[in-house]
TORLUMSE-689183 format. One line per 8 residues: number of its first residue (from 0); their letters; for each residue x, y, z of C-alpha. Coordinates in nm, 2 decimals. Layout:
residues N
NUM = a = X:Y:Z  ...
***
This chain:
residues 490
0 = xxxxxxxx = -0.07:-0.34:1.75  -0.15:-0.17:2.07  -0.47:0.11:1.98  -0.49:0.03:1.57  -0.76:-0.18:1.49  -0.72:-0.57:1.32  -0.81:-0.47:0.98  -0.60:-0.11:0.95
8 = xxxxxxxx = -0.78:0.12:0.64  -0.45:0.30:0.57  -0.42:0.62:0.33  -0.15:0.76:0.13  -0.07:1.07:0.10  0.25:1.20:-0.15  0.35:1.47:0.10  0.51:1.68:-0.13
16 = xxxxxxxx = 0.32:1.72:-0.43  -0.01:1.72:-0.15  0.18:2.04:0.04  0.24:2.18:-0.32  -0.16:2.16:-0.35  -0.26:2.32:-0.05  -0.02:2.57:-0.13  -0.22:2.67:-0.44
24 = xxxxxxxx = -0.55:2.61:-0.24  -0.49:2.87:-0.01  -0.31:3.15:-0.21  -0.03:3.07:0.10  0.29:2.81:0.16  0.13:2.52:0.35  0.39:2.30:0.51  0.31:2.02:0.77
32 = xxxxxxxx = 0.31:2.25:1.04  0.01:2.46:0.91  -0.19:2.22:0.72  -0.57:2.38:0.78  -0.73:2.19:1.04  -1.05:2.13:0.74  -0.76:1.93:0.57  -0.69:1.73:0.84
40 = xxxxxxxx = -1.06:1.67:0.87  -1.10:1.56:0.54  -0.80:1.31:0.52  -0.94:1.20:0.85  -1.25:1.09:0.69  -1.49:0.80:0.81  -1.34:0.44:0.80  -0.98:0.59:0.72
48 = xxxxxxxx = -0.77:0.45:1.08  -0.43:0.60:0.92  -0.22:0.81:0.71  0.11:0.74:0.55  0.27:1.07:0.47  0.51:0.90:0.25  0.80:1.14:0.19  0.85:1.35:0.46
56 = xxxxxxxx = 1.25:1.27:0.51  1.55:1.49:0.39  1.59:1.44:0.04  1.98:1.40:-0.14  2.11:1.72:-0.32  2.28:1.46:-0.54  2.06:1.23:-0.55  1.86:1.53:-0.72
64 = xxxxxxxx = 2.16:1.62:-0.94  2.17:1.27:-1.08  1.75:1.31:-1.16  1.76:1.63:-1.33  2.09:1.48:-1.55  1.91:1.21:-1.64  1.73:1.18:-1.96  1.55:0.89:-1.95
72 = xxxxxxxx = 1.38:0.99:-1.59  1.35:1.35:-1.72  1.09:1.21:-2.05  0.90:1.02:-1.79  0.87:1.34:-1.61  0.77:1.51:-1.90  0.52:1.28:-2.00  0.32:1.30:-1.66
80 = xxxxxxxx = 0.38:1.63:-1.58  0.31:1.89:-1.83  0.47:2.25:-1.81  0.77:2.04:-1.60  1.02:2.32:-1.48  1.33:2.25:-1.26  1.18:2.31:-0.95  0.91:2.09:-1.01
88 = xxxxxxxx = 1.19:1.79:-0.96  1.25:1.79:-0.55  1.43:1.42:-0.56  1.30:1.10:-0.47  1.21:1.02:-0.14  1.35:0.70:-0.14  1.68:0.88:-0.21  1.71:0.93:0.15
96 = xxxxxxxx = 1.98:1.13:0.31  1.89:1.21:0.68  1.63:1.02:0.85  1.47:1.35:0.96  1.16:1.54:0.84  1.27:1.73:0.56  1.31:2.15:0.60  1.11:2.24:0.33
104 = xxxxxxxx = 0.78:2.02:0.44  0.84:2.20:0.80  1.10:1.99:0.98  1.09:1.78:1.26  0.80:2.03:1.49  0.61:2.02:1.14  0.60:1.66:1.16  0.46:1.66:1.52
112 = xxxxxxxx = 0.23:1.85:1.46  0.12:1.64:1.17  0.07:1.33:1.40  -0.07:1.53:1.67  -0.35:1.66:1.43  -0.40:1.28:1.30  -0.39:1.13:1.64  -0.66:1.40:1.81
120 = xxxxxxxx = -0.88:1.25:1.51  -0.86:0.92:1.65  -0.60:0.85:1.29  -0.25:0.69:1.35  0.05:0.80:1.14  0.28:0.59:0.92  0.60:0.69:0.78  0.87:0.50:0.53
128 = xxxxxxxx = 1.17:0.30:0.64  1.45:0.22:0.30  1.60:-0.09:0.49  1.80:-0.13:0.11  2.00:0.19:0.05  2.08:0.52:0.15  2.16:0.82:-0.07  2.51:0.86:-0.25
136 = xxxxxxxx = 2.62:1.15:0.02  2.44:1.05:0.31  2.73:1.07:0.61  2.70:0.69:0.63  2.90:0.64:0.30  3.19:0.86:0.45  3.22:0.73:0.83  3.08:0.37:0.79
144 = xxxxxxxx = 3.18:0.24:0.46  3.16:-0.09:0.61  2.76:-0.04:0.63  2.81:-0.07:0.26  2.84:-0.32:-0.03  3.21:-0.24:-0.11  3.40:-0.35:-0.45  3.73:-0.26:-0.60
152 = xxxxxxxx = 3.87:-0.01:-0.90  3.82:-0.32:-1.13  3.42:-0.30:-1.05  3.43:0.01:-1.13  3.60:-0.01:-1.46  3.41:-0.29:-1.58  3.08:-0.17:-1.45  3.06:0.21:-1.43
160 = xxxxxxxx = 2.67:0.20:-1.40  2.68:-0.02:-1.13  2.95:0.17:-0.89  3.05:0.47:-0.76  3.35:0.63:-0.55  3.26:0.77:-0.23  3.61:0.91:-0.01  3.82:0.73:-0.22
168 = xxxxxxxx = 3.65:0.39:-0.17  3.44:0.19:-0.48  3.06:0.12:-0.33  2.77:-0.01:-0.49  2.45:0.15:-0.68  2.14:0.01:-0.50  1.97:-0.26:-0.69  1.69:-0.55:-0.69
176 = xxxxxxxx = 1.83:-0.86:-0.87  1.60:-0.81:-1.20  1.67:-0.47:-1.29  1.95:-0.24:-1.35  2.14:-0.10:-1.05  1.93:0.24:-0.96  2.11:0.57:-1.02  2.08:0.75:-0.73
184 = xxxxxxxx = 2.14:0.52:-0.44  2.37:0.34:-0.23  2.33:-0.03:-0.18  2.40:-0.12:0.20  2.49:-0.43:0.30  2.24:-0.64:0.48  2.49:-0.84:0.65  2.68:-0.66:0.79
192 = xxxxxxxx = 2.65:-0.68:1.15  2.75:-0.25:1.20  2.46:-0.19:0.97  2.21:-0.39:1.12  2.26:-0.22:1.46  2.22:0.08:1.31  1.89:-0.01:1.10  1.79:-0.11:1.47
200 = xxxxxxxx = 1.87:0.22:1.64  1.74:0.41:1.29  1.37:0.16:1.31  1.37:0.30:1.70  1.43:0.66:1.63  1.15:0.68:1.31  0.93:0.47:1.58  0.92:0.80:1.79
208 = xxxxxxxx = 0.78:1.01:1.60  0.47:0.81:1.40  0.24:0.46:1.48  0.34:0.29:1.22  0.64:0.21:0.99  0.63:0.13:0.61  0.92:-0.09:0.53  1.05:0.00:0.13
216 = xxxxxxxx = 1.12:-0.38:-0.06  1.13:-0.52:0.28  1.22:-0.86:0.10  1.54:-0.78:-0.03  1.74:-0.85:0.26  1.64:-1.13:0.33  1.94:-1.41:0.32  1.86:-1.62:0.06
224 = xxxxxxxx = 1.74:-1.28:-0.18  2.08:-1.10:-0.06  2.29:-1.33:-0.10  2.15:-1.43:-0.47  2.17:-1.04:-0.53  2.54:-0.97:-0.43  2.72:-1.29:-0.37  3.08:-1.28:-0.24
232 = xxxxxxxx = 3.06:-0.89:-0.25  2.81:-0.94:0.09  3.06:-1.15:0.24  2.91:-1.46:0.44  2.60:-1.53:0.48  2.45:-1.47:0.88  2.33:-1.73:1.09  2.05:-1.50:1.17
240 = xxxxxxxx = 1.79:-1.35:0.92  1.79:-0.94:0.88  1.46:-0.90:1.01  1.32:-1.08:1.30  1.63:-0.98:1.55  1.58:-0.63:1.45  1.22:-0.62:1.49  1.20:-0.79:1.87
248 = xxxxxxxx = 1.46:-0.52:1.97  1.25:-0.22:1.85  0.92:-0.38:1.95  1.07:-0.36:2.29  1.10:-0.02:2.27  0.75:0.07:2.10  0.55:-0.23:2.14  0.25:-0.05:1.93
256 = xxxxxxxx = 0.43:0.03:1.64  0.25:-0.14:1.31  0.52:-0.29:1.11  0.40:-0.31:0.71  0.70:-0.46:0.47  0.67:-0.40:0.05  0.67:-0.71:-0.01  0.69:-0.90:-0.36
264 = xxxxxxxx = 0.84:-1.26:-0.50  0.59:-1.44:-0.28  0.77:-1.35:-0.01  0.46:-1.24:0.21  0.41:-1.54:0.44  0.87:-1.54:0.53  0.87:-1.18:0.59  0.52:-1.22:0.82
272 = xxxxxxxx = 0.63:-1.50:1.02  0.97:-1.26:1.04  0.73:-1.05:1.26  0.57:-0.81:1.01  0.19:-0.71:1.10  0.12:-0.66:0.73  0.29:-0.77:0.41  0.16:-0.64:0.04
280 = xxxxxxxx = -0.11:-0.83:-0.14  0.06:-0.77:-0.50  -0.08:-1.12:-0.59  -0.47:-1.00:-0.52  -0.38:-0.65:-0.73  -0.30:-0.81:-1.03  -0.56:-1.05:-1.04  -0.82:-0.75:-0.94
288 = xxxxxxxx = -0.66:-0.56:-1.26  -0.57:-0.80:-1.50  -0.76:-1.18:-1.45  -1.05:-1.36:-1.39  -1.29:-1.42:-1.12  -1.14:-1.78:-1.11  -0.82:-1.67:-1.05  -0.96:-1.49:-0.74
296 = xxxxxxxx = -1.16:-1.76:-0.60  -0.81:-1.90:-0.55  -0.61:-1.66:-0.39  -0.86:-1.61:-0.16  -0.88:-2.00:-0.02  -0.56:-1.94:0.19  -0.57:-1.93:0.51  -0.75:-1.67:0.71
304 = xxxxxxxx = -0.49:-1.56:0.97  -0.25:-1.50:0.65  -0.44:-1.31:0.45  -0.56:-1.13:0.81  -0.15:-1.00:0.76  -0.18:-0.86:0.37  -0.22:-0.55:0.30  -0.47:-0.54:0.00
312 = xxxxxxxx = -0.47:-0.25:-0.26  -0.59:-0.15:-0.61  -0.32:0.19:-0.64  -0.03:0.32:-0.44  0.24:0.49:-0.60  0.41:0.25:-0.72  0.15:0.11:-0.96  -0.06:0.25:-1.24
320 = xxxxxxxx = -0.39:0.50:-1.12  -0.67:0.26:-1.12  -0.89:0.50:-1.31  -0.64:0.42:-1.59  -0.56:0.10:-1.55  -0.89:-0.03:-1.46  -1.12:0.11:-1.72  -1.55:0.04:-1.77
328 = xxxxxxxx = -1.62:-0.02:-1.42  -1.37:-0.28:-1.33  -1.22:-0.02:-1.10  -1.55:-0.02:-0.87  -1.57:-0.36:-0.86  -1.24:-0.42:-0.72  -1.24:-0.12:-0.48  -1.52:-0.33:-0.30
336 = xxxxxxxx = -1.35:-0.63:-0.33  -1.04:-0.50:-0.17  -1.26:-0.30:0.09  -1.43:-0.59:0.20  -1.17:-0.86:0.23  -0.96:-0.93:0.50  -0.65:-0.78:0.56  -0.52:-0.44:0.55
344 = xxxxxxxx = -0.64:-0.18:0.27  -0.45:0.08:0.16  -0.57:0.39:-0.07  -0.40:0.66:-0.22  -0.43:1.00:-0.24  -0.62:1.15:-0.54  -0.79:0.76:-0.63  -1.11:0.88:-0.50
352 = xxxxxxxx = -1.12:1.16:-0.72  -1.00:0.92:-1.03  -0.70:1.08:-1.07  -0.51:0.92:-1.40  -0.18:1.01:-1.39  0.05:0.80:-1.21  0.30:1.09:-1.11  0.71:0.99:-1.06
360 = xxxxxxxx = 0.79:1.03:-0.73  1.06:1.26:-0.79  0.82:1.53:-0.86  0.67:1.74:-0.61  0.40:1.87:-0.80  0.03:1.68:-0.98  -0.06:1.80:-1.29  -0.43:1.97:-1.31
368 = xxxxxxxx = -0.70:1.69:-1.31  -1.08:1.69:-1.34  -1.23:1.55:-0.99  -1.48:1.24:-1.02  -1.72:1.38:-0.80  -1.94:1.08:-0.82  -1.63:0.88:-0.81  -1.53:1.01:-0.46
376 = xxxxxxxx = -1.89:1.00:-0.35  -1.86:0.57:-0.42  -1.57:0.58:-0.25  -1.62:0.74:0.09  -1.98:0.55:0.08  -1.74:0.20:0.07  -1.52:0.32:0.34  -1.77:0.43:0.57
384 = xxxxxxxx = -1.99:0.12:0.55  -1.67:-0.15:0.51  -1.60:-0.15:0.94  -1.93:-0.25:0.97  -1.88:-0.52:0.68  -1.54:-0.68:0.80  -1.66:-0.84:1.11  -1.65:-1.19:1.28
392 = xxxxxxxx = -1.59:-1.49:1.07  -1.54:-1.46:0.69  -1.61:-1.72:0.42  -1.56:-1.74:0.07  -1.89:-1.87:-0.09  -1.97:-2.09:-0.39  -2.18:-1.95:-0.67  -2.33:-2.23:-0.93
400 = xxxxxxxx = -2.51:-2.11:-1.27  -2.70:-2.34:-1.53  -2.54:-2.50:-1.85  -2.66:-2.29:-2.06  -2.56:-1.97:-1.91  -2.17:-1.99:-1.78  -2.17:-1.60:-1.67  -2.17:-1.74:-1.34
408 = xxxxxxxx = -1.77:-1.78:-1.32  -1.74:-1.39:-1.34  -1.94:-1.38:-1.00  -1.74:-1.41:-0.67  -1.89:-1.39:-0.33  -1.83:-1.40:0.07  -1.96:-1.37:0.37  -1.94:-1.21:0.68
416 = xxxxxxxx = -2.10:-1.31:1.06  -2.08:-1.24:1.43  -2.33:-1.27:1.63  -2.68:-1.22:1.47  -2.55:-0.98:1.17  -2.49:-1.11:0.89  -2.32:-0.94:0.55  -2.27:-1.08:0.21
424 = xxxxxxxx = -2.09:-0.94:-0.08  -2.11:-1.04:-0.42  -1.92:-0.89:-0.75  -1.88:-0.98:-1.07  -1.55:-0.94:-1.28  -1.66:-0.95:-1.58  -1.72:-0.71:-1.83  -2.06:-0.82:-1.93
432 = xxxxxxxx = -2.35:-0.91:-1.73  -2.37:-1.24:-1.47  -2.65:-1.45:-1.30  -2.57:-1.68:-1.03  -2.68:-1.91:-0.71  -2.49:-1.79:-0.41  -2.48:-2.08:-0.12  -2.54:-1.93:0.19
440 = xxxxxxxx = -2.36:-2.02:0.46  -2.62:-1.98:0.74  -2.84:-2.20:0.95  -3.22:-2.09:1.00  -3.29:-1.93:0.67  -3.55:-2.15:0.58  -3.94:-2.05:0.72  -3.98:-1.69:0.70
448 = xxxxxxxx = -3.89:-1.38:0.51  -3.54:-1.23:0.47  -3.50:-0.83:0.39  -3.13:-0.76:0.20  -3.04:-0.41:0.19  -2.74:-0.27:0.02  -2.55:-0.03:0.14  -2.43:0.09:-0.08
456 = xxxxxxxx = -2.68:0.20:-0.32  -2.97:0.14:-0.06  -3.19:-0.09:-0.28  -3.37:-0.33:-0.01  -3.44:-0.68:-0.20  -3.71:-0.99:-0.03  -3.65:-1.28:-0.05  -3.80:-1.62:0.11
464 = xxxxxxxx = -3.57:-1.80:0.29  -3.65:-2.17:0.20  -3.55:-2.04:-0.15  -3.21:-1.87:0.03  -3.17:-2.20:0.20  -3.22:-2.45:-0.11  -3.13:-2.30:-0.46  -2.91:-1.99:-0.28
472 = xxxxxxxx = -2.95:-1.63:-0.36  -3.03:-1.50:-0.72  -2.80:-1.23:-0.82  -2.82:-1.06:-1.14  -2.56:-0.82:-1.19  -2.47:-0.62:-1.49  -2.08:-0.58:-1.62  -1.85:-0.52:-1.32
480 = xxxxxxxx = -2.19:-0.49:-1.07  -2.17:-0.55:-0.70  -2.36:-0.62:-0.34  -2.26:-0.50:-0.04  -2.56:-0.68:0.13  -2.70:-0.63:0.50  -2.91:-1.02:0.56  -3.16:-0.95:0.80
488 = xx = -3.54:-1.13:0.90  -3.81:-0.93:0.78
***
């Protein structure tokens, strides 16, 4: 992780609906080799350390064909995206036919420039890696069919949504073993020895032109998950895993380059000791959006130097806009929690404003929203004042109430200390308002005066310290209220 910092504060950025944007903005076509350096300086905002342009590869022409002939997709575009014409619908980008910066977002010198315009602002660049399938007329399907999870004209009779032909040869639809096969992909096979040199030499060559690599459903080809998925269609089962051979041979080429796999299944502490720097945290996102402050307390009692490799979130494109899915508050509450954690954080492009539509990826355009104003004000205060936060050693703290009043199970808290600064946050999940003790975890409270300031709000709050020492800290927060807490003598 040579030049990115332990705790990476990554942002997403669709890159084609985002060009289609700036478009509009300036009256002119924007691609990514004329992005406005006042964009650049706005993406590259305080406490961001990188940018994932997700998207930026060529896209399949068929894949595209089977989008717009497809019903079912073409409601869901509908439904987010109102006024949809034709054009709107560019493909998805994990419908991948050339790993090379797509044309239309400015091509391969468009995508230099883009990192060189990052990388002057002190921001790294991350890009997306589809370790699982390729599109339906990438070259791959013609010239190395043996890169490919091959079946026979009875597959293809007895399962037509699950095959296609491809130069007179029967090859899989792409698929995750609990859904249907997707439409408009190839499924590669992960044990094939041909295609695992090439995922090596592809890994090295995306390595070149960006600092960090997003690996798509990194989990699914993994041995055990592959060979549940395909069976005798994968053919024997490796000695070695997918992952950690392939990842030692492109580390040796570019020993800096941040490694971050999609990870779900509880497959985040395999796929990090397979030599990922950073695995998601879909466990933390849906307690954040959909359980209690209990269930929190005990994700969070892993061990540190795990959850020092997750990559925390509360939106990315894959999931519901947090403005919509976490309603009353509930949304600010966990965008502290997430920014003051350990770990990674990732945010996505159009959550500070509070977008709500969750738009298909196929689509390279966003529907008109209202901007949050306040909203994004919160948001760049948190990510400004989080480095300063996430420092030193971290501890998860008790909170203790009274009998009568139990509202102190919504309240979670931790700690932060190196050196002489201290930093405490505290947040309740719960939709109605909480009192608690917070145990402190330092020595030498007790005797004098203690000034906590929040920084996010600014309120400064006394408080003695053989109180701080004995009962804890007082917190009294209403429905989905929060601390981000500076401890300091008076």
């Amino acid at each position: 992780m040579t030049g990115w910092p332990t705790a990476p504060v990554i942002y997403e950025i669709g890159t084609w609906p985002w060009l289609a944007g700036l478009t509009r903005r300036y009256g002119r076509p924007v691609t990514l080799g004329s992005v406005p350096g006042e964009v650049w300086d706005e993406v590259a905002a305080p406490g961001v350390d990188a940018v994932w342009l997700m998207g930026v590869w060529e896209r399949s022409p068929a894949g595209l064909a089977v989008a717009l002939g497809n019903e079912s997709l073409r409601r869901a575009f509908r439904a987010a995206l109102p006024g949809l014409a034709d054009d709107d619908v560019v493909g998805s980008p994990y419908c991948v036919r050339r790993y090379r910066a797509d044309d239309r977002l400015g091509g391969p010198a468009g995508l230099a420039t883009a990192r060189a315009e990052l990388n002057r602002r002190g921001v790294k660049l991350v890009l997306d890696y589809v370790p699982n399938h390729v599109a339906p007329d990438h070259p791959a399907t013609i010239d190395h069919p043996d890169w490919f999870i091959q079946g026979s004209a009875a597959d293809l009779a007895a399962d037509p949504g699950g095959w296609f032909e491809a130069a007179g040869r029967v090859l899989a639809l792409a698929r995750d073993p609990f859904f249907p096969p997707w439409p408009d992909v190839a499924q590669l096979n992960a044990f094939d020895e041909g295609l695992r040199e090439a995922t090596v030499a592809t890994l090295t060559w995306i390595g070149e032109q960006c600092d960090g690599v997003r690996c798509d459903m990194a989990m699914l080809v993994t041995n055990d998950i592959f060979a549940g998925t395909w069976g005798e269609h994968a053919g024997l089962v490796p000695a070695a895993e997918f992952w950690p051979p392939i990842i030692e041979r492109v580390r040796r080429a570019h020993p800096g380059l941040v490694l971050i796999a999609e990870a779900y299944w509880d497959t985040e502490w395999t796929l990090q000791r397979q030599g990922f720097d950073f695995c998601y945290d879909k466990r933390l996102y849906d307690r954040l959006t959909h359980e209690s402050a209990e269930s929190l307390r005990k994700h969070l009692v892993a061990d540190r130097g795990y959850q020092d490799g997750l990559l925390r979130f509360t939106e990315n494109h894959d999931e519901p806009r947090a403005a919509a899915s976490m309603p009353g508050g509930r949304e600010r509450a966990a965008a502290v929690a997430v920014a003051t954690l350990p770990g990674a954080t990732l945010w996505h492009d159009g959550q500070f404003e509070g977008r709500r539509t969750r738009l298909p990826v196929f689509l390279g355009r966003y529907p008109d929203e209202p901007a949050d104003l306040e909203l994004r004000s919160f948001h760049r205060r948190l990510l400004a004042v989080a480095p300063a936060v996430r420092r030193g050693e971290w501890r998860l703290l008790d909170s203790h109430g009274w009998p009568d009043n139990p509202s102190h199970r919504d309240v979670v808290a931790w700690s932060w200390h190196e050196g002489a600064v201290r930093r405490l946050v505290v947040v309740n999940l719960g939709d109605r308002p909480a009192q608690a003790r917070i145990a402190l975890p330092w020595p030498g409270l007790s005797g004098r005066s203690w000034e906590l300031a929040d920084l996010l709000d600014g309120r400064v709050f006394d408080r003695d310290g053989d109180e701080l020492a004995g009962e804890g800290l007082f917190v009294d927060l209403p429905a989905w209220g929060h601390h981000v807490l500076t401890v300091e003598p008076s």
